[in-house]
N, C-alpha and C positions, 0 to 999 in steps of 0.2 A: 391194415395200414401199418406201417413198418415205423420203429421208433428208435432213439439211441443213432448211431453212428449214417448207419442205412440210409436213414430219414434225410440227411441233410448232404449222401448222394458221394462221401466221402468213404475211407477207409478207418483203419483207428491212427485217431492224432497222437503225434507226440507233445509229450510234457515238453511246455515252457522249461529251460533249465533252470531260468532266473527265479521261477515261483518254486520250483520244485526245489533249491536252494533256502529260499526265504520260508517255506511251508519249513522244512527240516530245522534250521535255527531256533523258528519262533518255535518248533516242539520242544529243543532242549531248554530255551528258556521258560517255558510254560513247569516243568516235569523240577527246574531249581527253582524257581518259584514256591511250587507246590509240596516241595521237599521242607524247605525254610520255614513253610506255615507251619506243618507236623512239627516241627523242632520248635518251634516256639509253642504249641500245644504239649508237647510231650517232656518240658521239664523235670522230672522227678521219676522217670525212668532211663538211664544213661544206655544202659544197652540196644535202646529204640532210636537216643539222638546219634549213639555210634552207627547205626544202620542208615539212618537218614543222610546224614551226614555222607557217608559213602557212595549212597545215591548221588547226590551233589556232586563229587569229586566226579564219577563217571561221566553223567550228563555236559558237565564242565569239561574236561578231556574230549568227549567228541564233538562238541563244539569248538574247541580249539581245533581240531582235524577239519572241521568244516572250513575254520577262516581260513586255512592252509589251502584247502582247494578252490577258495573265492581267491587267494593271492596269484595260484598258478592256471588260471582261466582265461582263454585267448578274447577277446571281445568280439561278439558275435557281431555279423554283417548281413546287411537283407540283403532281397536280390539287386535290389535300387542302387545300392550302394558296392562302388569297387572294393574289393580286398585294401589291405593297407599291403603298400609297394607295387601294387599293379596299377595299370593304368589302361 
């Protein structure tokens, strides 16, 4: 019996962009999150909270590069629906 893709008679799907957007976000803010805790555990070593910290800046940077590509994203259309300006 055939399972995964086979099974259900299609090819391989493509990613939702919209989840694959929203997955990618919620990683960076999970990774400054989880940076922030170490930093509040690791008071009394400064060369740990400098590395933490650095982490942060990163994850933060590409998360900005992310809202940059949710800013410049066409809106997607089904097939139900016309283009915007066709008719």
């Amino acid at each position: 019996m055939a399972t995964g893709e086979a099974a259900v008679g299609g090819g391989p799907e493509k990613p939702d962009p919209d989840r694959v957007l929203v997955h990618d976000f919620r990683n960076l803010l999970a990774v400054i999150v989880n940076y922030c805790e170490l930093i509040a555990a690791e008071t009394t070593d400064p060369e740990a909270i400098k590395a933490d910290v650095a982490e942060i800046r990163i994850a933060a940077e590409r998360a900005l590069e992310l809202t940059e590509k949710l800013r410049h994203r066409q809106p997607q259309t089904t097939d139900s629906e016309p283009a915007a300006g066709t008719s």
